[in-house]
mmCIF file of the C-alpha atoms, coordinates in Angstrom:
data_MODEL
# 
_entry.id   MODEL 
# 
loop_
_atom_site.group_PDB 
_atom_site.id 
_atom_site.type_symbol 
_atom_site.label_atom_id 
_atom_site.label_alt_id 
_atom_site.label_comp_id 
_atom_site.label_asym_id 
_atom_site.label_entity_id 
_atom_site.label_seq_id 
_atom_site.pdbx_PDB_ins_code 
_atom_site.Cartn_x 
_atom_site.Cartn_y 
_atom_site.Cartn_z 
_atom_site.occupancy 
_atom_site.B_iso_or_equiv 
_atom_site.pdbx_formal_charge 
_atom_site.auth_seq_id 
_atom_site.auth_comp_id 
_atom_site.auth_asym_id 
_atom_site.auth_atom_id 
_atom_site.pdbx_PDB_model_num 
ATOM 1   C CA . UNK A 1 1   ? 0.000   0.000   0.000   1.00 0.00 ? 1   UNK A CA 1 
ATOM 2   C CA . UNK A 1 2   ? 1.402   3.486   -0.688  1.00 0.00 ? 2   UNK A CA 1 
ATOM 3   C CA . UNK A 1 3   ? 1.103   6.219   1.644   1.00 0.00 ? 3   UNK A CA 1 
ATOM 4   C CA . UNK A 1 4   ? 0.073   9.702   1.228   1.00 0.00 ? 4   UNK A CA 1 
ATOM 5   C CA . UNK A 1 5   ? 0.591   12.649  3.180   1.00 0.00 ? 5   UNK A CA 1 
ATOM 6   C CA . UNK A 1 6   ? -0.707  16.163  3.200   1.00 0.00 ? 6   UNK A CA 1 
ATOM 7   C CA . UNK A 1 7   ? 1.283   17.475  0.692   1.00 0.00 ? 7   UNK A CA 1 
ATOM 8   C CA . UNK A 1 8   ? 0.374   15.242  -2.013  1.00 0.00 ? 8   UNK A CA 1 
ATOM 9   C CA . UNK A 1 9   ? -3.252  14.481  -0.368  1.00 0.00 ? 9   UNK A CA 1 
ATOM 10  C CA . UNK A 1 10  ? -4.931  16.138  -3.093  1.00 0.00 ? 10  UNK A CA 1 
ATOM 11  C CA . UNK A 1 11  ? -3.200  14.929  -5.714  1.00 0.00 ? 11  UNK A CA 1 
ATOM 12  C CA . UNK A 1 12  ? -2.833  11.675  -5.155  1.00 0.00 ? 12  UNK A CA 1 
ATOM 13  C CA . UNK A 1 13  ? -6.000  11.090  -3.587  1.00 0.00 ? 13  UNK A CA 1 
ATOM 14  C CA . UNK A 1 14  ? -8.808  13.867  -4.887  1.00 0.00 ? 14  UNK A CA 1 
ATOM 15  C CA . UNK A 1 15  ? -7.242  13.989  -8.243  1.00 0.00 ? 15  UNK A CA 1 
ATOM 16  C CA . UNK A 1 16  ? -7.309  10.219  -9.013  1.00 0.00 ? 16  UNK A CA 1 
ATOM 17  C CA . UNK A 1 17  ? -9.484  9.298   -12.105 1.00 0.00 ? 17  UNK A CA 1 
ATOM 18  C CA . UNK A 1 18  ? -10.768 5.584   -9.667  1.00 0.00 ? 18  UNK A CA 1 
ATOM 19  C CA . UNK A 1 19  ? -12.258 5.613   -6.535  1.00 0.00 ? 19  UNK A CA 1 
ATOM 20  C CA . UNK A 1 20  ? -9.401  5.591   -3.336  1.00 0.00 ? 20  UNK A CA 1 
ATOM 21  C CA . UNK A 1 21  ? -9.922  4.108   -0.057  1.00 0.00 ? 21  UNK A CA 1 
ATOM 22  C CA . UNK A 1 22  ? -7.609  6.354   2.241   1.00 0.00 ? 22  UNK A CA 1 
ATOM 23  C CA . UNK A 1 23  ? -7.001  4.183   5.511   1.00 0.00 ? 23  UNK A CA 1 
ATOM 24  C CA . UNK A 1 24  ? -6.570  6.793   8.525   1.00 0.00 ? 24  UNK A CA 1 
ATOM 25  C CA . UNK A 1 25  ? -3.472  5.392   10.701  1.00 0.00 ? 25  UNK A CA 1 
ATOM 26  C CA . UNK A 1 26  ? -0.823  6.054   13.498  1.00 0.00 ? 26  UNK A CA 1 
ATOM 27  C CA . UNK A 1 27  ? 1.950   4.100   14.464  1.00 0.00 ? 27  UNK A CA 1 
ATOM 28  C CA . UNK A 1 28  ? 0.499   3.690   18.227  1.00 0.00 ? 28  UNK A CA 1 
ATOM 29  C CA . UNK A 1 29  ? -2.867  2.338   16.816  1.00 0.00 ? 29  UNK A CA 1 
ATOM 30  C CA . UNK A 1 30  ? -3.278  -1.928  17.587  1.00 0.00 ? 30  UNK A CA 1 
ATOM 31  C CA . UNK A 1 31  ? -6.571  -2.350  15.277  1.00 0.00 ? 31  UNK A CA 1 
ATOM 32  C CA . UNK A 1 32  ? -4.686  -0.299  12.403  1.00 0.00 ? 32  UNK A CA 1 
ATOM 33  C CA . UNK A 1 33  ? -2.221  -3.032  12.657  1.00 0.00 ? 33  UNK A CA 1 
ATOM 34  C CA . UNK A 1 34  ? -5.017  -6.292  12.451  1.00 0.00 ? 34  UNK A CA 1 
ATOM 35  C CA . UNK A 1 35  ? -6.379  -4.496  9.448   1.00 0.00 ? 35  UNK A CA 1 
ATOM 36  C CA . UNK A 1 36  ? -2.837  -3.699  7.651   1.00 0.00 ? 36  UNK A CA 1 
ATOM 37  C CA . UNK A 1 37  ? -3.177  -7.371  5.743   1.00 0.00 ? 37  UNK A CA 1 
ATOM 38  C CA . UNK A 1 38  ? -6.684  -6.987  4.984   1.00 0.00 ? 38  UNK A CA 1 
ATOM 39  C CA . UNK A 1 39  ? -6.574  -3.957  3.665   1.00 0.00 ? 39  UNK A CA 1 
ATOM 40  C CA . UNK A 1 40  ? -3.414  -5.492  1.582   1.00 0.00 ? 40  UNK A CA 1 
ATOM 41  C CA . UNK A 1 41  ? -5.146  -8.389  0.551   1.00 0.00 ? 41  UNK A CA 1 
ATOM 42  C CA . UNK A 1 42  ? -8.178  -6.110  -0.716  1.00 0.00 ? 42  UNK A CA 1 
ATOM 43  C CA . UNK A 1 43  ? -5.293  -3.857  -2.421  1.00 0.00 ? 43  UNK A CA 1 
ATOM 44  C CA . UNK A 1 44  ? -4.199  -6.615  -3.976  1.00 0.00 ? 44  UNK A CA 1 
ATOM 45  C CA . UNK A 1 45  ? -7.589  -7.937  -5.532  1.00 0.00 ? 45  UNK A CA 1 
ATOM 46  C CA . UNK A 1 46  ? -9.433  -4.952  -6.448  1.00 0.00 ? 46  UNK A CA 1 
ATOM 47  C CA . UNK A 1 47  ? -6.458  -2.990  -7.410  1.00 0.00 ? 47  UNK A CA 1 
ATOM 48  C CA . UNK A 1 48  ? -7.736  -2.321  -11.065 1.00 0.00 ? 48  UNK A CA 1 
ATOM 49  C CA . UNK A 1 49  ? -11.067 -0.471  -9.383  1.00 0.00 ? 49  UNK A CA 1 
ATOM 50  C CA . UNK A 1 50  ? -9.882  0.694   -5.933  1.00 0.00 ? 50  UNK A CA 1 
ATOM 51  C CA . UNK A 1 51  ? -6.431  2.109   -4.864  1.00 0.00 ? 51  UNK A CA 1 
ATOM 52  C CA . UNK A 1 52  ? -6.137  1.577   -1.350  1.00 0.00 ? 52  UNK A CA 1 
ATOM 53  C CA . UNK A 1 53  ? -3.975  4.193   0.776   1.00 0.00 ? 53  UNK A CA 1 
ATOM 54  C CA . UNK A 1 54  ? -2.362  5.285   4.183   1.00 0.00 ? 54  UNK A CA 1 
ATOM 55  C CA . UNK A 1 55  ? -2.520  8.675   5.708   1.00 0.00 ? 55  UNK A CA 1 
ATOM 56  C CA . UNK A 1 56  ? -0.799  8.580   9.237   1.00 0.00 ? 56  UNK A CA 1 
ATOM 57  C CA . UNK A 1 57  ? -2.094  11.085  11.364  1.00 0.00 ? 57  UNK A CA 1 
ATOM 58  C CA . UNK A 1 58  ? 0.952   11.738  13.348  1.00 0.00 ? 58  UNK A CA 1 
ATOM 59  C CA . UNK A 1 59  ? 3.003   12.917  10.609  1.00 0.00 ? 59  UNK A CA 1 
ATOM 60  C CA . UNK A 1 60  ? 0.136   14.352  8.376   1.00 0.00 ? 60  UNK A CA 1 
ATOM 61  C CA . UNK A 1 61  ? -2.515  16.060  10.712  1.00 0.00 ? 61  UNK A CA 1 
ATOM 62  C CA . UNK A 1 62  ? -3.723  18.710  8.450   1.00 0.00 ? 62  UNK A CA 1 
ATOM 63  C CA . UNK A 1 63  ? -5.605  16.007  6.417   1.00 0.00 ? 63  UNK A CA 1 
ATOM 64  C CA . UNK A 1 64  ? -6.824  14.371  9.098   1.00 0.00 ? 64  UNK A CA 1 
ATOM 65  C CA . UNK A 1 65  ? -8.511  17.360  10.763  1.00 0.00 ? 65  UNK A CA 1 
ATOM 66  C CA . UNK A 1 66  ? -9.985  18.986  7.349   1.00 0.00 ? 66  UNK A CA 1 
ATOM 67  C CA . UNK A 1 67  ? -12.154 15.345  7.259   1.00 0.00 ? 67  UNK A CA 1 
ATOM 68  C CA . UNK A 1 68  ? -12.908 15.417  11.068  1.00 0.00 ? 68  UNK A CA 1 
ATOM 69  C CA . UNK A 1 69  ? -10.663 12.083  11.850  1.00 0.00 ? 69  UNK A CA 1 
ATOM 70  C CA . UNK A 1 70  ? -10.946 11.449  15.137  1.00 0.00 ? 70  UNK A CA 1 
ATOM 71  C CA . UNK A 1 71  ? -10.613 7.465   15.711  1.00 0.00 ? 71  UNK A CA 1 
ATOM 72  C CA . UNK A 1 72  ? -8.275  5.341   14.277  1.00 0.00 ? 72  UNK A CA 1 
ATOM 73  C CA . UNK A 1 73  ? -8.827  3.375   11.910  1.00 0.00 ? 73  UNK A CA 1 
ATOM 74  C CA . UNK A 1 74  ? -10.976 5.499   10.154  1.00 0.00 ? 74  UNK A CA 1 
ATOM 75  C CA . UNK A 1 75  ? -11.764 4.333   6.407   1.00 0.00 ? 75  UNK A CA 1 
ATOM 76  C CA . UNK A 1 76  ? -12.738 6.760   4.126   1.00 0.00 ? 76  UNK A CA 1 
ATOM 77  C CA . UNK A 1 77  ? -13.736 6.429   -0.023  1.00 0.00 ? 77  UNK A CA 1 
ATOM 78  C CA . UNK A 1 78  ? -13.095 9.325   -1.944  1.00 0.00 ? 78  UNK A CA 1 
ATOM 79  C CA . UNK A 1 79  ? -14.497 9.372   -5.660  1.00 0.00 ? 79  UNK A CA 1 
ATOM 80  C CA . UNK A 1 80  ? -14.171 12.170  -8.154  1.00 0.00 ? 80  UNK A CA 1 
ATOM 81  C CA . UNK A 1 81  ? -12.414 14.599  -5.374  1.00 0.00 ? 81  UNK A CA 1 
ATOM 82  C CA . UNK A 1 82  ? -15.175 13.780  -2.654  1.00 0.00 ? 82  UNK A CA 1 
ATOM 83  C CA . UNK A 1 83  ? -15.767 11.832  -0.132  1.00 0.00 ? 83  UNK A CA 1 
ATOM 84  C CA . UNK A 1 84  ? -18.237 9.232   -0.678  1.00 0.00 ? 84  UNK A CA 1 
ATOM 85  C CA . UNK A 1 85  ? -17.883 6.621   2.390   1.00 0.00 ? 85  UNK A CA 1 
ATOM 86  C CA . UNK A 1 86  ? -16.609 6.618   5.279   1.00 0.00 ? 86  UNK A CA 1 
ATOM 87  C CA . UNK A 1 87  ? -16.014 3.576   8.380   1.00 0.00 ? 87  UNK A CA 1 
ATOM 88  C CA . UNK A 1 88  ? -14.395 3.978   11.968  1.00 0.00 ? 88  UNK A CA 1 
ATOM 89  C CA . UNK A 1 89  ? -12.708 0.541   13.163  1.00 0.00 ? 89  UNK A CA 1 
ATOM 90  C CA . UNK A 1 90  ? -10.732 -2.569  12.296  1.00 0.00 ? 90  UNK A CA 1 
ATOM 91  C CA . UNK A 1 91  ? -13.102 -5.377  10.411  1.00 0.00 ? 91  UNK A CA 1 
ATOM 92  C CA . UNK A 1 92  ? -12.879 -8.904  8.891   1.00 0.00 ? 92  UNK A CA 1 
ATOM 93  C CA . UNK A 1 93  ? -12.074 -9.020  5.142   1.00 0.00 ? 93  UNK A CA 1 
ATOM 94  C CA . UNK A 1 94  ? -15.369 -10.592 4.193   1.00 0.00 ? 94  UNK A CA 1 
ATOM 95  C CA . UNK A 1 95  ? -17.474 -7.251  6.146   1.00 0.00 ? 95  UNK A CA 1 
ATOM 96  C CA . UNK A 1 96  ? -15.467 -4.794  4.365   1.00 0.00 ? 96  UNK A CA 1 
ATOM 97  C CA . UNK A 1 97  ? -16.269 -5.859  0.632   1.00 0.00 ? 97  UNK A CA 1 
ATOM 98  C CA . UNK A 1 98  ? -19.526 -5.773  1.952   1.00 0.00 ? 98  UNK A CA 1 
ATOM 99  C CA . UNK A 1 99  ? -19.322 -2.629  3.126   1.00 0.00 ? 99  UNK A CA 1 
ATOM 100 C CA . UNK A 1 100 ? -17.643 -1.377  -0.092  1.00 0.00 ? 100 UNK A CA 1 
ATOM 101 C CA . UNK A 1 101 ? -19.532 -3.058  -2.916  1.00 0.00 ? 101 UNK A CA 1 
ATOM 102 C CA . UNK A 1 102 ? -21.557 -0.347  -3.683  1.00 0.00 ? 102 UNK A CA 1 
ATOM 103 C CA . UNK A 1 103 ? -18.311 1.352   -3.953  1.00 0.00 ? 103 UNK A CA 1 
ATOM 104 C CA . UNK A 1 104 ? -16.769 -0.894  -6.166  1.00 0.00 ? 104 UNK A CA 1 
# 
């Protein structure tokens, strides 16, 4: 998974011509970590309809406060410069294509 940061936020994330899920993280957070290999597995499977992206709030925080970020993880779908979804918490695999297929 790449990572994005403030500076390229809105270029690499509200310019992007396919729908991006932007995964809200810090280093300090233990369900960020349970949901690293899902999120890479998902990455890795839908990459050719949904990039998949980290934005650590530590080291980015402007981001994170323009979208109200309070909990980590906090999942958020942006499509055509907006966002379009958005989930707090770690889940299984299987709930989270659930949860996105209307993204998809």
């Amino acid at each position: 998974m790449d990572e994005v940061t403030d500076a390229d936020f809105a270029a690499e994330v509200l310019g992007s011509e396919r729908p991006v899920l932007v995964e809200f993280t810090a280093d300090w957070c233990g369900p960020c970590r349970q949901l690293a290999p899902v999120l890479s597995s998902i990455a890795a499977e839908e990459g050719e309809r949904l990039r998949i992206v980290q934005l650590d709030v530590d080291r980015n925080p402007g981001t994170a406060l323009a979208y109200n970020v309070l909990s980590m993880p906090t999942l958020m779908v942006f499509r055509g410069g907006e966002p379009v979804k958005s989930m707090v918490g770690a889940r299984p695999k299987r709930r989270l294509l659930e949860e996105l297929a209307d993204v998809l």
